[in-house]
N, C-alpha and C positions, 0 to 999 in steps of 0.2 A: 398651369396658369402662368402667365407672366410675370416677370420680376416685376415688383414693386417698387417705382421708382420715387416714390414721394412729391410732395408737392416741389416741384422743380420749377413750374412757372412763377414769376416775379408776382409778388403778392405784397400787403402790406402789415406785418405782424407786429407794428410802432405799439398800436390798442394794445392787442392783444397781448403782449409784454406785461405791459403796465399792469392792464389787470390783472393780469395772474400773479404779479410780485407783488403789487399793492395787497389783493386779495391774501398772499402769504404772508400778510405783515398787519395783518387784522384793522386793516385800516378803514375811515367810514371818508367814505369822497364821491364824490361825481365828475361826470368829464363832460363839457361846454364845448358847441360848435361855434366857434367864433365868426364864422361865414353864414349865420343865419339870422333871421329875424330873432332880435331879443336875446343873441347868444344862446340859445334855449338847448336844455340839456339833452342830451342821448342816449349816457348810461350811469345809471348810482347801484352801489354796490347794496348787498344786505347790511353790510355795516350802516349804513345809512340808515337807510331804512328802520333799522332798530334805533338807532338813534333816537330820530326825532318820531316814530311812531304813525312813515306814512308808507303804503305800498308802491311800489316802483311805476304801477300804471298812474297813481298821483301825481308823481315828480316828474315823470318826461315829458317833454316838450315844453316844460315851464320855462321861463328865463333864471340865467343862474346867477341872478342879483339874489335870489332865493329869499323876496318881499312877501311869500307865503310861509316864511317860516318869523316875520319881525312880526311884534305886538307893541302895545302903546308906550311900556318903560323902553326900548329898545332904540337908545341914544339915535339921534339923526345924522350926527358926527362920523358915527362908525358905517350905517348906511350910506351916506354919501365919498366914506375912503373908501369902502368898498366898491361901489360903483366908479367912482372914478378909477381905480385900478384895472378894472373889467376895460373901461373908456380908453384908457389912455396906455392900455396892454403892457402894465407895470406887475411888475412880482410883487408883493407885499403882505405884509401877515395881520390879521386886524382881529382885538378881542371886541367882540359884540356879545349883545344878550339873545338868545334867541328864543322862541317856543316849542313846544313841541305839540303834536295834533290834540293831545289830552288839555292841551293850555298853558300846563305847566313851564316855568321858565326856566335856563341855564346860561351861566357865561361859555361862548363858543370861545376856541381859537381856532380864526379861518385861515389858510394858508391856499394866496391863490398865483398861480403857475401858471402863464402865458406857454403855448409850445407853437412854434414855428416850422415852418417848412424849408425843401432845401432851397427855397427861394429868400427865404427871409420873412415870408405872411404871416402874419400868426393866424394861422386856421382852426387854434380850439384850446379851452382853458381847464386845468384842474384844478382841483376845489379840493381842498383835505379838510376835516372837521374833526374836532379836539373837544372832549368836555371840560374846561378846566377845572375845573372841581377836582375830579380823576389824575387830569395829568400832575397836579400840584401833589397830591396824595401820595402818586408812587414817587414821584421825586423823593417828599418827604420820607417813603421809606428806604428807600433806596440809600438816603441820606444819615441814617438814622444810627448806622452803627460808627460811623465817622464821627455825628456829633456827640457817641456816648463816647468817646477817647480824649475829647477836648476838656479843659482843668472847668470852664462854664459853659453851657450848654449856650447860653443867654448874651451870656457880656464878654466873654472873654475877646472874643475875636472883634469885639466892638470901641474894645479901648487900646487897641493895638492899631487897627484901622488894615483898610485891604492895603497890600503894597500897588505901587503905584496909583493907587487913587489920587485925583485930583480935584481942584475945586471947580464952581460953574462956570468959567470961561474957558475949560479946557474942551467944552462938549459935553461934559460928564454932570449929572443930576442925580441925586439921592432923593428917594421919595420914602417915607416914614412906613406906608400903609402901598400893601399891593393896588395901585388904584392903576396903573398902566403894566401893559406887558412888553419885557425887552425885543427891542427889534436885533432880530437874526440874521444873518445869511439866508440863502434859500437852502432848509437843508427839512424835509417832515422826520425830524426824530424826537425823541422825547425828548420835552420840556425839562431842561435843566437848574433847576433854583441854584443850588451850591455853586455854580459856577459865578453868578453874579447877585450870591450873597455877599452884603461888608460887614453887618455889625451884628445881626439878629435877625429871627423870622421874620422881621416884618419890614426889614429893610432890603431892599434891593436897589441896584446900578443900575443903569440903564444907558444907551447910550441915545443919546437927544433926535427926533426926526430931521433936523439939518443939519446935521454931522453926517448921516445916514450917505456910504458914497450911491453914489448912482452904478447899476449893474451892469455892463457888457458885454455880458460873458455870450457863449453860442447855447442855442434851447440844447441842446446836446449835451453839453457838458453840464450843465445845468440840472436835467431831468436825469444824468447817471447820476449826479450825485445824488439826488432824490433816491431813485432807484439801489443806491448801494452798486450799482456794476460797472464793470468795466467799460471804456468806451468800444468795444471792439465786442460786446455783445448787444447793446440797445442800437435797437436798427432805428433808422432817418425814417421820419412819416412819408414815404413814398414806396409808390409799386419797384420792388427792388426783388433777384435772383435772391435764391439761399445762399449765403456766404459759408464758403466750401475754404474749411484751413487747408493754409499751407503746408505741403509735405502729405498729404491723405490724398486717395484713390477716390472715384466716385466708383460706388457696387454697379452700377451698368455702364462703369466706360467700357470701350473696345477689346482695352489693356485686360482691363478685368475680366470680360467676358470670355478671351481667348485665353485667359491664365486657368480658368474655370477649367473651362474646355479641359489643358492639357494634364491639368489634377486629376480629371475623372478619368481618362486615357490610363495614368497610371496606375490608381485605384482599380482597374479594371485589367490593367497586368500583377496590381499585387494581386489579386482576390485569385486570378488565375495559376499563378507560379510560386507563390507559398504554400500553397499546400503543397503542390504536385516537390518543391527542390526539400522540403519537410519532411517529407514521406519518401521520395523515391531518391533523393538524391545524397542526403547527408549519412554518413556510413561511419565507422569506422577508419574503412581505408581513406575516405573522404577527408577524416580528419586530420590522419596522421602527413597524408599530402599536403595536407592546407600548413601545417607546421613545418615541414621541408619549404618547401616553396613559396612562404608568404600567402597574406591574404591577397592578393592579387593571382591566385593561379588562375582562380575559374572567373572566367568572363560575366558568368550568369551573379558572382557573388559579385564583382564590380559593378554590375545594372543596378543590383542593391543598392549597393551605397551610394551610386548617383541619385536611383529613387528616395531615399531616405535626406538626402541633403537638399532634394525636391522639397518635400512633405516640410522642412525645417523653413527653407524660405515663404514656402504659404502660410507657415503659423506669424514670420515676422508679416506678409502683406497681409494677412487677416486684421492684423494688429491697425492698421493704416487704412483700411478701406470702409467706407461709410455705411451705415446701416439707416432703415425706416424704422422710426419710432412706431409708438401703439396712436400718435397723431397727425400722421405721417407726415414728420418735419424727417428734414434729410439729415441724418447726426454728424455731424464730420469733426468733431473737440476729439484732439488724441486720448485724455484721460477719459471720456464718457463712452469712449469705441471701446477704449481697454477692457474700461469694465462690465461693458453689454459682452465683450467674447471669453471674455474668463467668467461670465455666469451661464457662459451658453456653450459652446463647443472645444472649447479650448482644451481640457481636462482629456475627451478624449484622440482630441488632433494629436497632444503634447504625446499621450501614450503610447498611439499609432508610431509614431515619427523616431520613436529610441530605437536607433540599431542594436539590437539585442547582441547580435552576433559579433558585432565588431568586439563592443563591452566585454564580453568573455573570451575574446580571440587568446588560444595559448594560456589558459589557466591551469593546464596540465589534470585538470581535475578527469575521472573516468566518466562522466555524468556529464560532460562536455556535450557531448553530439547528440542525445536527448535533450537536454537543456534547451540549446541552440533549435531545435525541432517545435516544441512545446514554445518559446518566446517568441520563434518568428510571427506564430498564427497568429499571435495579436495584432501585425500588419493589417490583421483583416477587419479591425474597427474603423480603418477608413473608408469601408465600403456604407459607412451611415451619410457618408456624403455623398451619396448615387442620389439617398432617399429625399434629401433637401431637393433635386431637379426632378424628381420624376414626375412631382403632381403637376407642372407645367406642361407634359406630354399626357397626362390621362386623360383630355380632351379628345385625344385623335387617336381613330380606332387600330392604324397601321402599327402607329408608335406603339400603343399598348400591348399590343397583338405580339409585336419583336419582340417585347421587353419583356413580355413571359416566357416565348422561347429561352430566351437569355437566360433567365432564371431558372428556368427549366434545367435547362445543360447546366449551369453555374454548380448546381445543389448536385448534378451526378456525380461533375468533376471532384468535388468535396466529398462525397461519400467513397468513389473510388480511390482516392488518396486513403482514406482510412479503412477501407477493406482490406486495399495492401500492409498499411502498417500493422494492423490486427495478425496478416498471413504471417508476416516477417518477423514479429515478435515473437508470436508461438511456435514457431517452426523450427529451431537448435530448442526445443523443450520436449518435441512429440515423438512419442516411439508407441505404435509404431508410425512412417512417416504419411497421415493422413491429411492434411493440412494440403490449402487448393492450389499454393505456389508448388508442392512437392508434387502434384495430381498434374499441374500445367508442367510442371519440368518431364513428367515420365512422355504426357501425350507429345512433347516437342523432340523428345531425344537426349534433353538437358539436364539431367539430372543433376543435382547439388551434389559434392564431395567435398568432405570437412574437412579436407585438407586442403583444397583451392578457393580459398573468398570469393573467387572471378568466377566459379561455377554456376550452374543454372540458367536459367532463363535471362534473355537480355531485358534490360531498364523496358525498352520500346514494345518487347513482350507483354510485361506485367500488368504498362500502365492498360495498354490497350485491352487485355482479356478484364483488368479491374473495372472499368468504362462499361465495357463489354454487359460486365453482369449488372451494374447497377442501372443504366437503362433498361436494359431487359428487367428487372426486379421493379422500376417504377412506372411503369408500363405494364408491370402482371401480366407480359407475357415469355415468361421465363421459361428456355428451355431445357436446363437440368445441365447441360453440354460443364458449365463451369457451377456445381452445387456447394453449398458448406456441408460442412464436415465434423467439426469441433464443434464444441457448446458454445465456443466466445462466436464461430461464424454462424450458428445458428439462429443465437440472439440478436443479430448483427442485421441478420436478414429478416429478423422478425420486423425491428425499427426501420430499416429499409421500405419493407412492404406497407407498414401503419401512414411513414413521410409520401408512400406512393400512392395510395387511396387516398389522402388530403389531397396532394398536388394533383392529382389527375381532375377530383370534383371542381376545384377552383380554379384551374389554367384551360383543360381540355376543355369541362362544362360551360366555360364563356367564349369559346374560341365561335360560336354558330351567331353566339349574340354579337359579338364582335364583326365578324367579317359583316351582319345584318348590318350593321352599321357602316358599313363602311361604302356599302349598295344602298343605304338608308335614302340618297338624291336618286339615283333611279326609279327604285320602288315606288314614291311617289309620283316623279314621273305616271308611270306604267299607271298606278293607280287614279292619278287626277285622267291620263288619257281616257280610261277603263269608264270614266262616267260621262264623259265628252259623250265617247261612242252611244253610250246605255241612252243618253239625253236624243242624241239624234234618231236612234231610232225609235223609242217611245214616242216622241212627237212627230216619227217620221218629214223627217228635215226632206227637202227635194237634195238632187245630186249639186247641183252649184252650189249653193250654199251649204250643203255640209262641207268638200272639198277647202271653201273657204274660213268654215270652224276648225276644222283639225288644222287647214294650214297657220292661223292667225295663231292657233293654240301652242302650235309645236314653235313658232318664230317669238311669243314671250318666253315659253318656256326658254329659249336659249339666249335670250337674251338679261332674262331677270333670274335663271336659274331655278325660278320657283317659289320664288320672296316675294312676296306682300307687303309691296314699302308703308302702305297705308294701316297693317298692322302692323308691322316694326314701328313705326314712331307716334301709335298711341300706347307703347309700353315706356315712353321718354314724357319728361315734364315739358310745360310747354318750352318751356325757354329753350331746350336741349333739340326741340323739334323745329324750332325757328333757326335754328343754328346748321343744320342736318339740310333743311330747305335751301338756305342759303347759297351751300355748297355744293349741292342738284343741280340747281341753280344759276350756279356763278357764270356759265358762259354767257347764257341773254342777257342777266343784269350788266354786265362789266360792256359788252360789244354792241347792245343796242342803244343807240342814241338816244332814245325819249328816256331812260333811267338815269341817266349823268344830271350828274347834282344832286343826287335822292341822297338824305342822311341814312345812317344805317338804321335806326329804325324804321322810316320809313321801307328799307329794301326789306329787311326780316318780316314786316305787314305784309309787304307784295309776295316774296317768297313762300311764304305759309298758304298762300289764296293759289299758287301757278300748283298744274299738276300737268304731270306726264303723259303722254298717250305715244302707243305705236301701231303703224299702220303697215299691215303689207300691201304688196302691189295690188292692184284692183279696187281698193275696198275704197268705199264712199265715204268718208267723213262728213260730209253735207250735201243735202238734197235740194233740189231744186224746192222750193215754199218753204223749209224751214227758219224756224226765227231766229235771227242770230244773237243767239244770247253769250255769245263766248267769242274772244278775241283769240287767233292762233299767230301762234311764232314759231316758223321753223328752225329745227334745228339740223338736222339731215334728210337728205331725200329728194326727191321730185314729185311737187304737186300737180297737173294740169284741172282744168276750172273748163267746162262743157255746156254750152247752151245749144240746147236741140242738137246735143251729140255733136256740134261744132266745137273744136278746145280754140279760146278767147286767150288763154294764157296759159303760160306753163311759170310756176314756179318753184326756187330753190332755195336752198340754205341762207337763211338772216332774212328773208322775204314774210310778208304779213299779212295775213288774210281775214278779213271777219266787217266789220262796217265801220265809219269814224263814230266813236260811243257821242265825241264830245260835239256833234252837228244835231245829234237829234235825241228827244226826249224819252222816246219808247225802242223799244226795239224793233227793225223790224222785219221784213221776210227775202230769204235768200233769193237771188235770180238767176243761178246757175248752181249746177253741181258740180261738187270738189272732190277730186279720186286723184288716190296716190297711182303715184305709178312707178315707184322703187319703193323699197322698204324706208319707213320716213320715221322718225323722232320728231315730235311735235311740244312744244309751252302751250299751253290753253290755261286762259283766267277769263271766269266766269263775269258777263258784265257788272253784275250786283255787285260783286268783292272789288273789281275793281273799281269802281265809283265809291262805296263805301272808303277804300282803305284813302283814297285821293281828299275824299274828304275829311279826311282826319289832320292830312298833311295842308292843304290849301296852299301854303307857300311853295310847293314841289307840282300842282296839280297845274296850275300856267303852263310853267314849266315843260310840264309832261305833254299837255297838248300842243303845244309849238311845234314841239322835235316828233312828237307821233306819227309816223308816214306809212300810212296803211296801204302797200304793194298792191293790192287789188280790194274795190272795196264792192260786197256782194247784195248790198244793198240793194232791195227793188224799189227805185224812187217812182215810179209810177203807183205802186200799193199803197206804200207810208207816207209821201209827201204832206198829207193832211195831219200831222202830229206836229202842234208846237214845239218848237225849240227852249230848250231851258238851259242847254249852256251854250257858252260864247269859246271861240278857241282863236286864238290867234292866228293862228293860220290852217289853212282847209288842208287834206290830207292829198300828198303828190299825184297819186292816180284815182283820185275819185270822181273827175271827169273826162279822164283820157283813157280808160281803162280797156273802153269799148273800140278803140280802134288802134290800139298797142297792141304791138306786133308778138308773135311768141318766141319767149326768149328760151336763146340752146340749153340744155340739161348742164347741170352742174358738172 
């Protein structure tokens, strides 16, 4: 399947922010269309809801002066600041009394938030709602171990007085009795008493409503602070791109995609050459050379370590490159990348990527060159990053079809590396020399001598008779030529033979379903032909007109492939299939003149009503007496138009054929026949839909009949002329009275 690229087109996630932060912050609010009648609301949380004790299909579309929540004690004072801040698109925080659905009452504190757009509008208000009862409570406990440390709970701090308090000309009011609440900043956190407490519970500061400066600030900075975030995460209320950090990859750029690429290329030389340099190539004398010589003798150990210093910079651009959440937002915050790959593949990328080999280069230990054999195979857990691409290809029967072979070979290659190590190990142990290296040294001539290391059988001998047998073993058709011998190769090839009866049921066994698929468009073919024929002969068709079924048959077939657009897009919602039309579509709409000016809804109406037709040469589209109930628009091809087998016209691409809808009331009967005469692509909309869809539009439908120039009109006005006229059209259609003595124009 395709990489997942997340929602990458501009979108607006301003809402969707809020609420999800408000919502993590147990808050009870609503959010106001400021662009609508009555400001009326759009969404209120459950917090709400519980609140005041009404369900959210009660509260929306109400106006968010929220005069369904006031009852008769519920000051007018605070209703009409309220209102006026809604009015005059001012922040402000106002305690009011309010109700709740049961009747009961509470003092609110509302906190209301104008947010603007990148123009400067304000297009929508939030609302935060506070019990204060609640809020005063946790203050007070909140407060509560502070004021057990004080020498009086009561008076102390009251005959000391606050520092810098001032008297009432400075702005500054003392009020005995909570009876007003301090005006704040714009900030919804909890209500803090102690901050502008002076003398006792019951006294509070406040700072005076005209002292109060007036706000400036941008809805931005503003709604972070609300928010608690940074400005560089609350997005601007506009359709805007994901904003992708600086310094981070996007997972489907180019970059990325070829870097993929050349990871799996490697991965696909480790999987192949560690085993095989593990098993056939690390020795003894192997060792003791590499310790004269440096690591640098063998070519094949420096491909190593360039692969390996590979695998190291793919873990740092893993670290960098952006991943699709489980919402598919595009993630690109270097710490939320970090640690989506350190819970996901990191662990065994980092393990993959240790040069084992370098790490122990010259430890002088004897256990060396096993060691170094046994650590490299771990190389081969970066073969789980094959498994991450491959379900993108199990769609396509070729690709899957390969990629078993591949695997196929993969798993021999692996087990002939370990047939050999098996032979190699046990063979300075066996006497006498029974073992299947010592069996291939006698049939080649090569016998082993313990006193020459360089004896026996060459490297390119071993690997290939090892190859040799274990395709032949998983295949089960084994011919004995290379047998085990020992208990370890007996057992060897027992596990051999169990891995080859899986692998054959589940690689071989699909290989017939496989290729079926892959001839799965022909078959059909063959079969839709196979009832064609069956049809025409059961109803025994005459010769011309079958010639002309199979031919029309075999000409969609190759042009539609064998697709059913009109089932493909009833498996789409409408909106998706007005979209899809469109695009069908777009050449008539965009090149013929009578559509210029249509809004886009208007075009996605029309596009949903046009439908496709194709015609081969000969075939009739319209008969001499039929009604024409359908408007045609060529789009390729050559029509000619036949009265009593005389052709009156010939017409081509962007040309229009059918009767002017908007001169007459009924439909009415053709006066010549229309036959293609090349292979033609035709637009056909039915009269109804189009009259329907024009009437929906009225302001486009003038319009449309102005520029309408119907190429030839088929009209028999000697049948129909007796049918009143019900629409009026600005101008008559260019060949609807000259049509009969226009000349035929040359083929396209």
């Amino acid at each position: 399947m395709p990489v997942r690229r997340g929602h990458v087109a501009p979108q607006n996630t301003y809402l969707d922010t809020i609420i999800r932060k408000f919502e993590g912050q147990s808050r009870k609010f609503l959010i106001a269309n400021a662009q609508m009648e009555n400001c009326a609301i759009i969404y209120c949380n459950d917090g709400f809801c519980e609140l005041f004790g009404y369900s959210r299909v009660e509260v929306m579309q109400r106006p968010c002066t929220c005069d369904f929540l006031t009852g008769p004690n519920t000051p007018c004072s605070a209703k009409s600041r309220l209102a006026q801040a809604l009015l005059g698109t001012e922040e402000c925080k106002v305690d009011i009394l309010y109700y709740r659905k049961d009747a009961s009452s509470f003092r609110c504190l509302v906190d209301v938030v104008p947010v603007k757009n990148e123009d400067g509008a304000v297009i929508m208000f939030i609302l935060n709602f506070e019990d204060l009862a609640q809020l005063l409570a946790k203050s007070e406990r909140r407060s509560l171990s502070q004021c057990l440390l004080s020498q009086s709970f009561l008076g102390s701090e009251g005959s000391h007085g606050r520092p810098g308090a001032q008297g009432p000309g400075t702005g500054r009011v003392k009020y005995r009795t909570i009876g007003q609440i301090p005006q704040f900043t714009l900030n919804f956190v909890e209500f803090n008493l102690e901050k502008h407490r002076s003398g006792s519970t019951t006294e509070i500061e406040i700072i005076a409503p005209h002292k109060v400066v007036e706000r400036t600030q941008n809805v931005t900075e503003k709604v972070t602070q609300v928010l608690s975030l940074g400005a560089d995460v609350l997005p601007e209320y506009k359709l805007q791109a994901p904003r992708i950090h600086r310094g981070t990859l996007l997972h489907y750029s180019p970059f990325k995609a070829m870097w993929d690429w050349l990871i799996l290329l490697l991965v696909i030389y480790t999987a192949v050459f560690t085993p095989y340099s593990a098993a056939f190539l690390l020795s003894d004398q192997d060792e003791s050379q590499r310790v004269d010589c440096g690591y640098t003798c063998s070519p094949l150990t420096v491909v190593d370590l360039i692969v390996d210093i590979m695998f190291i910079v793919d873990i740092v651009i893993n670290f960098r490159t952006t991943y699709v959440n489980t919402n598919d937002e595009v993630v690109s915050h270097p710490r939320r990348i970090a640690i989506h790959y350190f819970k996901g593949w990191f662990l065994i990328d980092m393990v993959a990527a240790i040069p084992f080999d370098l790490l122990i280069f010259r430890t002088g230990s004897d256990e060396t060159t096993t060691l170094i054999g046994l650590l490299k195979t771990a190389r081969l857990l970066r073969l789980v990053r094959v498994a991450r691409k491959l379900d993108r290809y199990s769609e396509y029967g070729a690709a899957v079809l390969f990629l078993l072979m591949c695997t196929f070979a993969l798993i021999a290659h692996w087990l002939a590396c370990i047939w050999y190590a098996i032979g190699n190990v046990e063979r300075p142990y066996l006497e006498p020399k029974i073992g299947w290296l010592d069996s291939l040294g006698a049939q080649l001539g090569k016998r082993y001598n313990g006193s020459d290391p360089a004896s026996g059988p060459s490297v390119q001998d071993k690997y290939v008779t090892a190859l040799y047998f274990t395709f032949s073993s998983l295949t089960s058709v084994g011919f004995g030529n290379v047998s085990p011998n020992t208990n370890s190769e007996k057992v060897f090839s027992i596990c051999v033979m169990l891995i080859g009866s899986l692998m054959y049921a589940s690689i071989f066994g699909n290989v017939s379903a496989i290729i079926q698929r892959l001839y799965s468009g022909t078959a059909r073919y063959h079969t839709q032909m196979l009832r064609v024929k069956e049809f025409i002969r059961f109803h025994q068709i005459p010769n011309p007109l079958r010639q002309r079924l199979e031919e029309y048959f075999q000409h969609a077939w190759s042009y539609t492939n064998g697709i059913d657009m009109n089932a493909v897009l009833k498996g789409f919602p409408e909106c998706l299939q007005a979209d899809i039309c469109l695009h069908l579509h777009r050449a008539l709409l965009q090149h013929c003149p009578a559509f210029r000016g249509a809004s886009k809804g208007c075009l996605r109406a029309l596009a949903v009503k046009f439908k496709t037709t194709h015609a081969p040469p000969g075939d009739t589209l319209v008969h001499l007496g039929d009604v024409l109930s359908t408007l045609y628009f060529i789009s390729r091809g050559s029509i000619e138009i036949l009265r009593d087998d005389v052709v009156v016209a010939i017409l081509g691409k962007n040309d229009i054929f059918g009767e002017p809808i908007s001169l007459h009331a009924q439909p009415g009967k053709s006066s010549a026949d229309v036959r293609a005469l090349t292979y033609c692509d035709l637009h056909k909309i039915q009269r109804a839909d189009l009259l329907e869809v024009l009437d929906m539009y009225p302001a486009f439908a003038d319009s449309f009949w102005s520029k309408l120039e119907v190429t030839f009109n088929l009209r028999d006005v000697g049948v129909c002329s007796h049918h009143p006229s019900q629409f009026q059209a600005p101008k008559t259609t260019k060949a609807s009275s000259s049509v009969t003595t226009s000349q035929p124009q040359p083929l396209p």
